[in-house]
Each structure stands twice: as structure tokens, then as C-alpha cells.
C-alpha positions as CSV (number, residue, x, y, z in Angstrom):
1,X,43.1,66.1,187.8
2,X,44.5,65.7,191.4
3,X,42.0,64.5,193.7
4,X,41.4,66.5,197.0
5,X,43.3,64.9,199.8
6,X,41.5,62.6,202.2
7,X,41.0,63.7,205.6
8,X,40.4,60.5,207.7
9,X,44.2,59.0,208.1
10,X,42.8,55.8,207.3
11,X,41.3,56.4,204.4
12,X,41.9,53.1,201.9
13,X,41.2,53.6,197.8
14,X,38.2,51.9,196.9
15,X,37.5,50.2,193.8
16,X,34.4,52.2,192.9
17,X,36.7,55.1,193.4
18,X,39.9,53.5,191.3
19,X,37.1,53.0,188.5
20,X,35.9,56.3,188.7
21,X,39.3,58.0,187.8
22,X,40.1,55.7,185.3
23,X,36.7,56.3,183.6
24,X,37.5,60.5,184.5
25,X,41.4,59.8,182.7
26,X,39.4,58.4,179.5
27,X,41.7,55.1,180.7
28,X,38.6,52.9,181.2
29,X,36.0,52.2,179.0
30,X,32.9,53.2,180.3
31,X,30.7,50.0,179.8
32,X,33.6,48.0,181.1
33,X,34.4,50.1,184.6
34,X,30.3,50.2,185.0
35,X,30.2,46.2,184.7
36,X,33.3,45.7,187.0
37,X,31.8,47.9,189.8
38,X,28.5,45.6,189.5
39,X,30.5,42.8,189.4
40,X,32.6,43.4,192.3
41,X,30.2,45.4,194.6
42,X,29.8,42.9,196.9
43,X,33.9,42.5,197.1
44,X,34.9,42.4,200.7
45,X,38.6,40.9,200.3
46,X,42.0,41.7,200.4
47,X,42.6,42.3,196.9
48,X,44.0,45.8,196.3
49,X,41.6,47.6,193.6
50,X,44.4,48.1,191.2
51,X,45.2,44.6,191.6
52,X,41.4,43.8,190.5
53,X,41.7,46.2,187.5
54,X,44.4,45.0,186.1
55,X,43.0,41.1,186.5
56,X,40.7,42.8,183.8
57,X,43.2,43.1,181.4
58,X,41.8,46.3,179.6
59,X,43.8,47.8,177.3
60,X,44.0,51.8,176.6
61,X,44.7,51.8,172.9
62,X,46.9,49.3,172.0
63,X,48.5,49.0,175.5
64,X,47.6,46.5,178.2
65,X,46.6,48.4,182.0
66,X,49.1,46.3,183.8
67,X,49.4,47.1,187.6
68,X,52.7,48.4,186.7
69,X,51.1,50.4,184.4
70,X,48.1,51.3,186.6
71,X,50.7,51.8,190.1
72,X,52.0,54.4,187.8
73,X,49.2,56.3,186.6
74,X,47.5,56.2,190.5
75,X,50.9,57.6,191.6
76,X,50.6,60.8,188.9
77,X,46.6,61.0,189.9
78,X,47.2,61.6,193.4
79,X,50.3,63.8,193.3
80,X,53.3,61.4,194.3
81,X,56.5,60.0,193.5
82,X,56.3,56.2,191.6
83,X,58.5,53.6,192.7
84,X,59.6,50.8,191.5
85,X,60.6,47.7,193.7
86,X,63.4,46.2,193.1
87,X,64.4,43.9,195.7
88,X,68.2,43.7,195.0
89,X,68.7,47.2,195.8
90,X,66.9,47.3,199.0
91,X,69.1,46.8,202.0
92,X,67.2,44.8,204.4
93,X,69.4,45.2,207.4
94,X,68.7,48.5,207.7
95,X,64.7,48.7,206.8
96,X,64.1,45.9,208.9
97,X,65.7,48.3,211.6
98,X,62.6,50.5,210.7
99,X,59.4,47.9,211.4
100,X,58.7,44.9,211.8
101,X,57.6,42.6,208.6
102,X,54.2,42.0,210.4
103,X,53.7,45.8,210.9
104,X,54.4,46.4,207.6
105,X,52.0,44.0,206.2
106,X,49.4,45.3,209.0
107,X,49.3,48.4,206.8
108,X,51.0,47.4,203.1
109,X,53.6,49.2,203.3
110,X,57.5,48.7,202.6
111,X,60.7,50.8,204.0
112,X,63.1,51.0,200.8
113,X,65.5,53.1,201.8
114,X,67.4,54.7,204.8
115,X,69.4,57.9,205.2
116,X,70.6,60.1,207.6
117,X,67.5,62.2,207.7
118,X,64.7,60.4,206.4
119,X,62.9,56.8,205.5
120,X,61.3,56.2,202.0
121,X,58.2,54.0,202.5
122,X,56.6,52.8,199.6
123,X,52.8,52.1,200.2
124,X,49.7,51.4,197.8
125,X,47.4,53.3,199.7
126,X,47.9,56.7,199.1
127,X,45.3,58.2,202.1
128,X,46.2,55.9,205.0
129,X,48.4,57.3,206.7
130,X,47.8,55.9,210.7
131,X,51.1,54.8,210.9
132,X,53.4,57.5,210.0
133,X,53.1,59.4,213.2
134,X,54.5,56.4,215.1
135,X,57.6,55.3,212.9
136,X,58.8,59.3,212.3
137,X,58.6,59.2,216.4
138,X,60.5,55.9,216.9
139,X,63.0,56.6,213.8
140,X,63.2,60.4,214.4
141,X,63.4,60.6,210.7
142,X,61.4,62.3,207.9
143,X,59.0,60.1,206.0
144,X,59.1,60.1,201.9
145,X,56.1,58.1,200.7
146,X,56.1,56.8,197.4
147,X,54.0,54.3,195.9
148,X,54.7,51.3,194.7
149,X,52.8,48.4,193.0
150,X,51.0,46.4,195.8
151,X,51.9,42.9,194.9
152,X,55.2,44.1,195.0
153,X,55.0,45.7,198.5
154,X,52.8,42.5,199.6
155,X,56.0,40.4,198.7
């Protein structure tokens, strides 16, 4: 089920791709994901797929795809921990100590917790991972990615 890890760090999920699994997962209807990609094959924005998906408002039996829903599943299909933000429990004096809000917009991601030995960034894109390298060398800590919904990490 686990998709074979990306080699190019910058690797970003693409929507033909998000479709794809979903249509793999039996999550998607066929007909539907087929008419999406179509649809949306000319897409060039900043709209995170999942975030297009769920606009969709499929349901999987009697369940609605929600991005919560789909943040969840995308975090089980590519091996990793899910996270949910929840921006009363992050302590922003010490994340912000981590990057800057600009860099972590540059590449959607979100510190959301700080220890002793390591950072937890939450990120929506799975395979881009450019900017690791440079915060484990200015933080000297371990980096735990999770993912988390991108609306949430956008906010």
C-alpha cells in the first residue's frame, strides 16, 4: 500500500497522483477521480490537492472525504504519523525560535513542538523535504515530521 519514497527532496504530491491512490484505496469513485483529473489538468495554483479533493465533497460510503478525513488517510498511505493542529497547544515562543513565519510558508510547513532533542514539523507535503537539512543544522535537533491538514498549516 505504501508508496515508494520519492527521491528528488522536492518532490510536491500532485493531484493526478492524490487521485490515483484514492481510486487504488477503493476511496474514490472511479468516474468521479477520472472527471476531476480532466477537470483540473490544466490547474497550476496553489491549492494543495487534498484541499481540491475534498472541495469535491465525495463521500466513501455514507462518510464525507473531508480534508481532515483525507490529511488522515494520506498520512497512513505514505507511512507517517497524523497530526492534528491545534493551535492552543502550540507554544509559539518557542517554534517561532525555530523559523521564520515566511519560511515556513515558503515550504508549508509548521514547527508544533520543541524538546530537548528534537523539533516536530508538521508539513502536507510528505516528499519535500529541501528544508530539513538547514533547520536540523541551525537547531542541532532531530526532525519528526508529521502531517498535518494544509489549511491548517497554511493558517
Amino acid at each position: 500500500m505504501q508508496q515508494a519514497v520519492k527521491t528528488e527532496a522536492t518532490a510536491r504530491l500532485t493531484l493526478a497522483q492524490i487521485i490515483d491512490w484514492l481510486v487504488e484505496d477503493r476511496i474514490a469513485d472511479p468516474a468521479a477521480a477520472e472527471k476531476l483529473k480532466k477537470e483540473r489538468r490544466h490547474y497550476r495554483g496553489v491549492m494543495h490537492p487534498l484541499v481540491m479533493v475534498a472541495e469535491q465533497k465525495w463521500k466513501k460510503g455514507s462518510s464525507l472525504l473531508t480534508l481532515e478525513a483525507l490529511t488522515e488517510w494520506l498520512a497512513r498511505r505514505v507511512g507517517m504519523e497524523y497530526r492534528h493542529i491545534d493551535p492552543l497547544k502550540i507554544d509559539f515562543s518557542a517554534v517561532t525560535e525555530i523559523m521564520s513565519s515566511a519560511y515556513a510558508t515558503r515550504f508549508r510547513i509548521l514547527p508544533v513542538g520543541v524538546s530537548s532533542k528534537e523539533v516536530t514539523i508538521a508539513v502536507c507535503e510528505p516528499y519535500a523535504r529541501e528544508w530539513e537539512k538547514e533547520i536540523q543544522r541551525i537547531t542541532k535537533l532531530e526532525i519528526k515530521r508529521v502531517i498535518a491538514n494544509p489549511q491548517d498549516i497554511e493558517r
